[in-house]
C-alpha positions as CSV (number, residue, x, y, z in Angstrom):
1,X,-17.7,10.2,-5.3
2,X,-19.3,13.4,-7.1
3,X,-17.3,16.8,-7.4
4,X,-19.8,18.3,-4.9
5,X,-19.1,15.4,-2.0
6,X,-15.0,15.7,-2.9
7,X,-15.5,19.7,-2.4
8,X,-17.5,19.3,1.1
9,X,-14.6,16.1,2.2
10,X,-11.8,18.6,2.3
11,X,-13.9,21.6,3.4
12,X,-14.3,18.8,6.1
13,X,-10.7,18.5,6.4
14,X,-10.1,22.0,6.4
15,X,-12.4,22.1,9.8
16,X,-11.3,18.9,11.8
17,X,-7.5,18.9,10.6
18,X,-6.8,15.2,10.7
19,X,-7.2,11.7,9.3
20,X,-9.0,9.1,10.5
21,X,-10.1,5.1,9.9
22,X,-11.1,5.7,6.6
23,X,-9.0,8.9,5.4
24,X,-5.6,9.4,4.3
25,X,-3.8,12.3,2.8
26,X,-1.3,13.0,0.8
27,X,0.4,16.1,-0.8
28,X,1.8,14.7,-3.8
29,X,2.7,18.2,-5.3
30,X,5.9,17.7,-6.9
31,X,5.7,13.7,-7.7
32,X,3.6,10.6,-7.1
33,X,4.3,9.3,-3.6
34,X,6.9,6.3,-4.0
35,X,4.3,3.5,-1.9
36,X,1.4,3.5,-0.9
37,X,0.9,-0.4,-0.3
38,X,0.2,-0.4,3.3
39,X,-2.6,2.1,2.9
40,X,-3.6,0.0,0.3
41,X,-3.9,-3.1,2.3
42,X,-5.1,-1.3,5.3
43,X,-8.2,0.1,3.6
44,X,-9.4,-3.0,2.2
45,X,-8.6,-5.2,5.0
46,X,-10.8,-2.3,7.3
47,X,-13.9,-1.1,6.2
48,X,-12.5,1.1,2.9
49,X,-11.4,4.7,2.6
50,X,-10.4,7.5,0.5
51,X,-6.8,8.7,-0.1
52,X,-7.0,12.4,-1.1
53,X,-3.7,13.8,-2.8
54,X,-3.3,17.9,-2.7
55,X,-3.6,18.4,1.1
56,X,0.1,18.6,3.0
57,X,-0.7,17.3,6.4
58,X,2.9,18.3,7.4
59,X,2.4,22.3,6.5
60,X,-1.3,22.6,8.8
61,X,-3.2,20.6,5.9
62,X,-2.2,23.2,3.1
63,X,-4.1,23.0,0.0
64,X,-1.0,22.5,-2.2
65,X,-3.1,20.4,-5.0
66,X,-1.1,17.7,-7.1
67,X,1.8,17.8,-10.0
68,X,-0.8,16.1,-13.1
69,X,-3.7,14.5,-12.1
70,X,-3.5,11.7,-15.3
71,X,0.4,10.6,-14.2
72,X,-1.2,10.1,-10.6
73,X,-3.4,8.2,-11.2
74,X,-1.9,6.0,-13.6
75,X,1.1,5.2,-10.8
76,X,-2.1,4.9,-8.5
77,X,-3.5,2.1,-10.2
78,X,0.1,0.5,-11.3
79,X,0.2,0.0,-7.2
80,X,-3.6,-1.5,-7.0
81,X,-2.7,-4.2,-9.5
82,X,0.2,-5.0,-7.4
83,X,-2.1,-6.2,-4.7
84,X,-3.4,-9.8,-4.1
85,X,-6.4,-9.5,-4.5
86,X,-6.3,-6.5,-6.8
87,X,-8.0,-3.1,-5.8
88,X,-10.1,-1.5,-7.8
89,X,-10.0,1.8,-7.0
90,X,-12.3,4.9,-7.8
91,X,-10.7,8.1,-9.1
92,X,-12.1,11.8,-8.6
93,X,-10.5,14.5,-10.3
94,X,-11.4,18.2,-8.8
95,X,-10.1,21.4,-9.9
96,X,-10.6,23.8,-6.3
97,X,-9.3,27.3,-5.7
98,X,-7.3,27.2,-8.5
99,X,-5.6,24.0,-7.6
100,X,-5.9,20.1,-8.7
101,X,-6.7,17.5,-6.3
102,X,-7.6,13.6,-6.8
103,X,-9.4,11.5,-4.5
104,X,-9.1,8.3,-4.2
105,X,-11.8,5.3,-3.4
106,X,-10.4,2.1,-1.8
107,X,-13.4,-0.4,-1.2
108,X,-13.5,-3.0,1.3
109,X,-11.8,-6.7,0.3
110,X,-14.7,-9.1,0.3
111,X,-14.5,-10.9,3.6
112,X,-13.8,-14.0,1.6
113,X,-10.6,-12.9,-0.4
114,X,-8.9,-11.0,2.8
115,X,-6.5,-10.7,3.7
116,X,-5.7,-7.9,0.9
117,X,-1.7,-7.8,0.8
118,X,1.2,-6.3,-1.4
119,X,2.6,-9.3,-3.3
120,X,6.1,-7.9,-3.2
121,X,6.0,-8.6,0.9
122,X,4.0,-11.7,0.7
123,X,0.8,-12.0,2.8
124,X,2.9,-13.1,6.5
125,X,4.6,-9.4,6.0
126,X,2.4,-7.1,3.2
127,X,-0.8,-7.2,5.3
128,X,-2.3,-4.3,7.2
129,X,-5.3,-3.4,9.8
130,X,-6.5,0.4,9.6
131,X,-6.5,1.1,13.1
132,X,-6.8,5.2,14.2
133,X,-5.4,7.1,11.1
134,X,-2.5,4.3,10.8
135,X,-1.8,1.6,8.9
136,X,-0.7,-1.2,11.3
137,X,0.8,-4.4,10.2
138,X,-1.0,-7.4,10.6
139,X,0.4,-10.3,12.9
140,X,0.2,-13.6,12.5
141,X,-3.4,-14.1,14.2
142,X,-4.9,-11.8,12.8
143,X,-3.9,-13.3,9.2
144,X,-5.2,-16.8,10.7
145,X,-8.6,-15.0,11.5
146,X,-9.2,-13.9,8.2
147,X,-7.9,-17.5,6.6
148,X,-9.8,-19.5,8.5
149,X,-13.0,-17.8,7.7
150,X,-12.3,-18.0,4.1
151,X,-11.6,-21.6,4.5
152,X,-14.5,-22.5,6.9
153,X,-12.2,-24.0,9.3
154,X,-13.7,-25.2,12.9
155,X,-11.5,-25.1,15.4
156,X,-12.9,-26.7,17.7
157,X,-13.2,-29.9,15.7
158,X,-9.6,-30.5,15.0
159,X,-7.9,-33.4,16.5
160,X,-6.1,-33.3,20.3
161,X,-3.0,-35.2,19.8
162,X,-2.3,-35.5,23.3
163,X,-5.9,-36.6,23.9
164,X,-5.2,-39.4,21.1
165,X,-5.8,-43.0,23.1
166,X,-7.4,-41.6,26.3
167,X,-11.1,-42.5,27.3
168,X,-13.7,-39.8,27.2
169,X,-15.5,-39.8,30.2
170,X,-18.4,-42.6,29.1
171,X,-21.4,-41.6,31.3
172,X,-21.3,-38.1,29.5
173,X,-21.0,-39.2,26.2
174,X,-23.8,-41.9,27.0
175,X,-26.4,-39.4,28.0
176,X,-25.6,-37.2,25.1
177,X,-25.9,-40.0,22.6
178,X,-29.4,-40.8,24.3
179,X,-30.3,-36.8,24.1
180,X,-29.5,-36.7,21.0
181,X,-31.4,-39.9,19.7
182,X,-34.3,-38.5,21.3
183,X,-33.8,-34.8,19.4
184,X,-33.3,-36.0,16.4
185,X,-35.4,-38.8,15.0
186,X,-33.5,-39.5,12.1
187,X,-30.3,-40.3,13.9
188,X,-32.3,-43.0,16.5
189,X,-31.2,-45.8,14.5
190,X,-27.7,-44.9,13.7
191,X,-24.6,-46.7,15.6
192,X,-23.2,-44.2,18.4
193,X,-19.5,-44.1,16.2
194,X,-21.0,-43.1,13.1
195,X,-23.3,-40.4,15.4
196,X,-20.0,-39.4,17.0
197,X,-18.1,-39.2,13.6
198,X,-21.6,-37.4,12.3
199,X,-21.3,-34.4,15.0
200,X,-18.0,-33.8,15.0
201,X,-17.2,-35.4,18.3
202,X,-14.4,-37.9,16.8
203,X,-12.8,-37.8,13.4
204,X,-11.4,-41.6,12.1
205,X,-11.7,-43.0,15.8
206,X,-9.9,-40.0,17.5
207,X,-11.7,-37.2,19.7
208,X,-11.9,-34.0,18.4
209,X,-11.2,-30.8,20.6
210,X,-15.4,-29.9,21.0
211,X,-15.7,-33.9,22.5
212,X,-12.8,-33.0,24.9
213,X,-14.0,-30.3,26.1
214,X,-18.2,-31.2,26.5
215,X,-17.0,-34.9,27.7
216,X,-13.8,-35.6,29.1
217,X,-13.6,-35.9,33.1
218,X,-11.1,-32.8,33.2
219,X,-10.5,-31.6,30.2
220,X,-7.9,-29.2,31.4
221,X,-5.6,-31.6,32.3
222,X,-4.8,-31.2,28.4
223,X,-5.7,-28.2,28.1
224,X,-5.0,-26.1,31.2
225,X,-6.2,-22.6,30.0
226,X,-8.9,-23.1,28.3
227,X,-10.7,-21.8,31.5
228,X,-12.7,-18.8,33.0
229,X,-10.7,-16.8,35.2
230,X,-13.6,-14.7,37.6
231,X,-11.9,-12.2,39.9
232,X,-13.0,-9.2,41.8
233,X,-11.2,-6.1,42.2
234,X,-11.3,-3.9,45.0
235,X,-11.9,-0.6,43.2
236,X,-11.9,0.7,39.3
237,X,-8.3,-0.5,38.2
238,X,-6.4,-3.8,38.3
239,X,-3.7,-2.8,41.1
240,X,-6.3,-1.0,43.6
241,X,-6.4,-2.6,46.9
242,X,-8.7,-2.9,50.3
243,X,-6.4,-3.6,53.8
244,X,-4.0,-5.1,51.2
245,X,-5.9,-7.6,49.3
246,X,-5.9,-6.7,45.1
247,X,-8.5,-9.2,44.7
248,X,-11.4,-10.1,47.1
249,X,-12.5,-13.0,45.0
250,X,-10.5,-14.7,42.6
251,X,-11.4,-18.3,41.0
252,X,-9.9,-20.2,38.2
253,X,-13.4,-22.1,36.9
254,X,-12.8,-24.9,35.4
255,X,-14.5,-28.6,34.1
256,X,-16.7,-29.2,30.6
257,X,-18.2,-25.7,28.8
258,X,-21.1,-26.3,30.5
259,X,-19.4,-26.8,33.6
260,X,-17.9,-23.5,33.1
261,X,-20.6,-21.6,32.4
262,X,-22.6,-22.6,35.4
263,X,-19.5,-22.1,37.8
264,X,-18.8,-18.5,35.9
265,X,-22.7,-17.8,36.6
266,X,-22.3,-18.7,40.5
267,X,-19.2,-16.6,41.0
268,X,-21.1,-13.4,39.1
269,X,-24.6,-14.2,41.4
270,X,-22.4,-14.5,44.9
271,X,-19.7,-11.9,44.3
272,X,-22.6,-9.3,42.8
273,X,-23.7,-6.6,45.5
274,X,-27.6,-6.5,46.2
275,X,-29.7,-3.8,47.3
276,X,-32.7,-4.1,48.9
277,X,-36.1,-2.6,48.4
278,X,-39.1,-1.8,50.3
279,X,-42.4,-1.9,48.4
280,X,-43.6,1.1,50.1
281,X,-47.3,0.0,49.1
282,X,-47.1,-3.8,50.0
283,X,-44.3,-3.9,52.7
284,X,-43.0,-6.4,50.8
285,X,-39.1,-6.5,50.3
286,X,-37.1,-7.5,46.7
287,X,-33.5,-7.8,46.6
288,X,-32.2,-6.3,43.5
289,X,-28.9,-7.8,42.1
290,X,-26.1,-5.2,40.3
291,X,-26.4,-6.8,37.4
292,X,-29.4,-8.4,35.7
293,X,-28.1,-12.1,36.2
294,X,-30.1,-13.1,32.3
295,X,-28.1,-10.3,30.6
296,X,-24.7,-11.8,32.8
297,X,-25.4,-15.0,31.6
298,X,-25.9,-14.4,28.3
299,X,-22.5,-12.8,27.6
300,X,-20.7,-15.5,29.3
301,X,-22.5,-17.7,27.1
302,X,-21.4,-16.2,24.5
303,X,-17.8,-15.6,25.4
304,X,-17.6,-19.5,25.9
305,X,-19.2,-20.0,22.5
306,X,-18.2,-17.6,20.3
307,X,-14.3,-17.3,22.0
308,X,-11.4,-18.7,19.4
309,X,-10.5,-21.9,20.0
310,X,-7.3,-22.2,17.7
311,X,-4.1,-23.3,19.0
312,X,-2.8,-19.4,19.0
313,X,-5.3,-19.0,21.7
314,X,-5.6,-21.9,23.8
315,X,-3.0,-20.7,26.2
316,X,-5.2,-17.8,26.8
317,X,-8.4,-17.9,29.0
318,X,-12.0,-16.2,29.4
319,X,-12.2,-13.5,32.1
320,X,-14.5,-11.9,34.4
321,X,-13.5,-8.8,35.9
322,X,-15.9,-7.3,38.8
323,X,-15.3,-3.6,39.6
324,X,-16.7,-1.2,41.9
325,X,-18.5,0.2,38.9
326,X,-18.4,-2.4,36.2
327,X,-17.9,-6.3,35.1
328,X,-15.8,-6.7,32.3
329,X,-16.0,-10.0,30.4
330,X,-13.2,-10.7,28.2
331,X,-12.4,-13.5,25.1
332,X,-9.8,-14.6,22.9
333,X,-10.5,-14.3,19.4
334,X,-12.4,-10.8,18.2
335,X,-15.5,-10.7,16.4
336,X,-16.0,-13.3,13.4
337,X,-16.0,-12.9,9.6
338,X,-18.1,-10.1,8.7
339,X,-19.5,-8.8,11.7
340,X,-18.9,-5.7,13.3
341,X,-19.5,-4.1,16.6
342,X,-22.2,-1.9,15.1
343,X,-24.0,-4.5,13.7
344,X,-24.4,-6.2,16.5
345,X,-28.0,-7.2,17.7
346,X,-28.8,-6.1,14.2
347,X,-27.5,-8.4,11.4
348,X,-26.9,-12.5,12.1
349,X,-23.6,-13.7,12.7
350,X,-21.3,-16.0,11.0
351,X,-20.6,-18.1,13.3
352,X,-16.9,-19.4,14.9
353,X,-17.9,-22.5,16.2
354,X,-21.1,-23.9,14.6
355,X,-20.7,-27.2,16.4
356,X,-20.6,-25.7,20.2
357,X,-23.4,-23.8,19.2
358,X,-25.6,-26.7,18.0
359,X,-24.6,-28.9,21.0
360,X,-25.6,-25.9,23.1
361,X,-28.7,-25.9,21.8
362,X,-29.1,-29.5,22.4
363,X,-28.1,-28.8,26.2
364,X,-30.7,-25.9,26.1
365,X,-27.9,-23.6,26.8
366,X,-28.9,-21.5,23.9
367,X,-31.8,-20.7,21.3
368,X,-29.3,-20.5,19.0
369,X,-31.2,-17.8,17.3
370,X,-29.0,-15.0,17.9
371,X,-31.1,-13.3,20.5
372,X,-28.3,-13.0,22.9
373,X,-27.3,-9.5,22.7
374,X,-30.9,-7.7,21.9
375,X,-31.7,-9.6,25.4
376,X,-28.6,-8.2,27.0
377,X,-29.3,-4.7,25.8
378,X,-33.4,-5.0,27.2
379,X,-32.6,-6.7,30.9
380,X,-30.0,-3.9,31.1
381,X,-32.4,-1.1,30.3
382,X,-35.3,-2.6,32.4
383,X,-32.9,-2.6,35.3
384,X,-32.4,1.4,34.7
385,X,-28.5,0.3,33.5
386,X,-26.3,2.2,31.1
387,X,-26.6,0.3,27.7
388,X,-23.5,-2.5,27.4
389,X,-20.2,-1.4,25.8
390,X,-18.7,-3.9,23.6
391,X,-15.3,-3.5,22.2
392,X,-13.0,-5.4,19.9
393,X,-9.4,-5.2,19.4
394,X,-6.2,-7.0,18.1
395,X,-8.1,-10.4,18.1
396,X,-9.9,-9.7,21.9
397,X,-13.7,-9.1,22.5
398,X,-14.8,-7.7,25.5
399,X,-18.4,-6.6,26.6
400,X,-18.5,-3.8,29.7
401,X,-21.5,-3.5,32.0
402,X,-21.9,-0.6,34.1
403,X,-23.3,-0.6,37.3
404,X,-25.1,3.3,37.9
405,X,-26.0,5.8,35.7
406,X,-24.0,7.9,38.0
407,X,-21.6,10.6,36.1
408,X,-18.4,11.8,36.6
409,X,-18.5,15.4,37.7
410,X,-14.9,16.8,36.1
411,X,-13.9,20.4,36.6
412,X,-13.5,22.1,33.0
413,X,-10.3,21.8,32.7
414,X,-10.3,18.1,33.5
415,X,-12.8,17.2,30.6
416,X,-10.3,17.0,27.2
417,X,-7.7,14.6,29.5
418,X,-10.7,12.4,30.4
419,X,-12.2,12.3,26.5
420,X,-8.5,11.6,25.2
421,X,-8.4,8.3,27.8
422,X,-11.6,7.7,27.7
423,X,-12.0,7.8,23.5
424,X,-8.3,5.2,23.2
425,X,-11.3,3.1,21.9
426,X,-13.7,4.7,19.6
427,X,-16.7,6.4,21.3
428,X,-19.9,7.7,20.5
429,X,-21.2,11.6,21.9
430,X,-23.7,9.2,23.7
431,X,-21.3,7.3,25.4
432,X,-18.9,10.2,26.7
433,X,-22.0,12.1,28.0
434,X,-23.4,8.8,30.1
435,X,-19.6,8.8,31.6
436,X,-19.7,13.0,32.0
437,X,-21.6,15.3,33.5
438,X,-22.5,17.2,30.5
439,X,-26.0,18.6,29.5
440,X,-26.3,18.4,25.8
441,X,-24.2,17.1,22.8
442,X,-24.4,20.5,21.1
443,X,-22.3,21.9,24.4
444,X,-19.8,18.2,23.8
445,X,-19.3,18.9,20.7
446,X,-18.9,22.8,20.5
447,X,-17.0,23.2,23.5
448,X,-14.3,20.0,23.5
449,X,-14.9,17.7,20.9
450,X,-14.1,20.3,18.0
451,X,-11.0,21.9,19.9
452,X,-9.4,18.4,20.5
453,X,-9.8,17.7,16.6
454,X,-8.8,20.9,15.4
455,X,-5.5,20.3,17.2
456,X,-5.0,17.0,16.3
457,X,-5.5,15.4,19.6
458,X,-8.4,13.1,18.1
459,X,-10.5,12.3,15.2
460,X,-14.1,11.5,13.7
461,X,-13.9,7.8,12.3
462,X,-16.6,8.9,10.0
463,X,-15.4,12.2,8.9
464,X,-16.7,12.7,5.6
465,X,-20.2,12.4,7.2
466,X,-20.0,14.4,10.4
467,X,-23.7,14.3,11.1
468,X,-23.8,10.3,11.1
469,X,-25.8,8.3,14.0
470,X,-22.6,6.1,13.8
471,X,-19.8,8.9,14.6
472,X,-17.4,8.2,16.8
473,X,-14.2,10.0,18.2
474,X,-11.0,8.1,18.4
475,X,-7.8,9.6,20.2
476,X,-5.1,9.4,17.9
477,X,-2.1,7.6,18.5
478,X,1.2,8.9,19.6
């Protein structure tokens, strides 16, 4: 960071009066602060930050400046070697209105070395998510998620004990070995174990979890959740009813992934609304669905691909939530290695589960070519539909489709309650004004955004670059 950049960051401060994602603050005016670990682990674990020390957040964000900026940052750096692996942090010195300050870089862990932990807890206990402006400790999963990246595990090839002896359904696994003979030349002459051995299907003999679940007559009579939960609610929030009934559809899909995925795409084409329209030039009527049914199928698709199939998840199931003004669809297991929800559509995956994604492609379920989301994004905008919202959390992914382009119309004073619920997940100016009737950002910004930052209520995740095309606003937690 240059001087100039440190100056404008707590100018910044001075303005918005809070942390965020990737800013912490500290006074440290009489001493070092005794631990900073879980920052520590928090930033590098996220997506980085910067720990300033001369602010007091606790006296309105006074500029108190530090005790002597060479001791600070020598105990600074004792605590990054204490840190498996090590940070290497950036130091910035700054003398300011008369007063000392340091900043402090933290870069991101490589995706391959998280998670980043304090070896005096050990990793189950030292190891923390930035989530708002805290530092939240990891659980278990989410330690599991970043280990079995680094270790290239595939869930869904591991072995199902209680599998272990039963037949696989044989037609299925007969037409797949014929599909795939005539797919893949080289394989034509190879003995169906060794091809089933080859693709993951069995491992010394034994089925693997992916031949289970493409093959197996029922494969949730071993696996009962590991199913697609499609339900429709009767208004905007799970609990509101019509004459009594909370749900007017609700279906537990079950069978093979391909099974699944068909049955989840009949529930969403029969349970969707469709309006009908006169071609007032050709008489000629066209029935409009809710939802563009290639953009629906494309995130189911990828909530059965893409979901976690570990054994911490496989109690938990897919969902489908219809609402009066959206359809939510909902999987274990958040976004993968080094993706994030901004670089989605943009950047190719690593990918969870290469082997359902290869056998989907064999099925022509998929490409495979990671066009899934820049197609949900285009049906959804040729169909005059709000752009998708997806959001991922605490080892969940979930993708929101909104039905209108209708927006709320909120008295004045009902506006900053609705952007502090609304903004419990980070959201862009673009997104609050397509829920809001609100004319421009400039009027957003001016008029609620800035008061509800300057008092704390919420903060920029990006807030040493206000201006960014990939601010946010994040209501702080309680």
């Amino acid at each position: 960071m240059q001087v100039e950049e440190f100056k404008q960051l707590i100018q910044a401060i001075d303005r918005t009066k809070s942390e965020s994602t990737t800013l912490e603050l500290k006074k440290a005016q009489l001493g070092a602060p005794e631990k900073i670990y879980d920052t520590l682990s928090a930033f590098a674990n996220t997506k980085g930050g910067i720990i300033v020390y001369g602010l007091d957040e606790a006296n309105s964000f006074a500029h108190v400046g530090v005790y002597d900026i060479n001791d600070l940052q020598r105990k600074v750096s004792e605590q990054c070697l204490q840190m498996q692996p090590e940070v290497h942090a950036i130091f910035t010195p700054l003398d300011y209105e008369g007063k000392k300050f340091l900043a402090v870089e933290i870069p991101e862990c490589d995706q391959n070395l998280k998670p980043c932990f304090y070896k005096g807890k050990g990793r189950l206990t030292g190891s923390y998510l930035r989530i708002g402006d805290q530092d939240v400790q990891m659980n278990e999963y989410e330690i599991y998620n970043f280990e079995a990246f680094k270790n290239k595990t595939c869930d869904e090839l591991r072995i199902i004990d209680v599998a272990v002896g039963k037949p696989i359904e044989t037609v299925k696994l007969q037409e797949y070995l014929l599909k795939i003979k005539m797919n893949r030349p080289n394989l034509e002459n190879v003995e169906d174990d060794a091809i089933l051995e080859l693709n993951g299907l069995t491992k010394n003999g034994q089925p693997s979890l992916l031949n289970v679940l493409m093959f197996s007559l029922y494969p949730q009579a071993i696996l009962p959740n590991l199913s697609i939960i499609a339900v429709v609610v009767p208004g905007t929030e799970i609990g509101d009813s019509e004459d009594g009934m909370r749900f007017t559809a609700n279906k537990r899909i079950e069978g093979t992934l391909t099974e699944m995925i068909d049955g989840a795409i009949d529930f969403a084409a029969k349970n969707m609304s469709v309006k009908t329209v006169i071609n007032p030039q050709t008489g000629k009527r066209s029935d409009i669905p809710e939802y563009p049914i290639v953009a629906l199928r494309e995130a189911i698709l990828n909530a059965v691909i893409h979901r976690d199939y570990s054994t911490y998840t496989e109690n938990q199931p897919i969902t489908i939530y219809f609402f009066k003004d959206r359809v939510e669809i909902t999987n274990p297991g958040g976004l993968y290695g080094r993706l994030s929800v901004e670089d989605l559509g943009r950047t190719m995956p690593d990918t969870r589960n290469p082997n359902i994604a290869k056998i989907m492609e064999l099925y022509n379920y998929t490409e495979n070519r990671y066009s899934g989301i820049p197609t949900i994004k285009s049906k959804l905008q040729n169909a005059g539909l709000p752009e998708p919202v997806f959001e991922n959390y605490k080892g969940i992914f979930k993708v929101t489709f909104y039905n209108s382009k209708k927006k709320q119309s909120l008295k004045p004073d009902e506006i900053p309650a609705f952007i502090l619920k609304f903004c419990k997940t980070p959201r862009s100016i673009a997104e609050i004004m397509a829920e809001i009737d609100i004319k421009t950002a400039k009027y957003l910004k001016t008029e609620y955004l800035q008061p509800l930052i300057n008092n704390g209520s919420i903060a920029e995740t990006i807030p040493d670059k206000p201006k960014s095309k990939y601010q946010k606003y994040v209501t702080k937690l309680d």
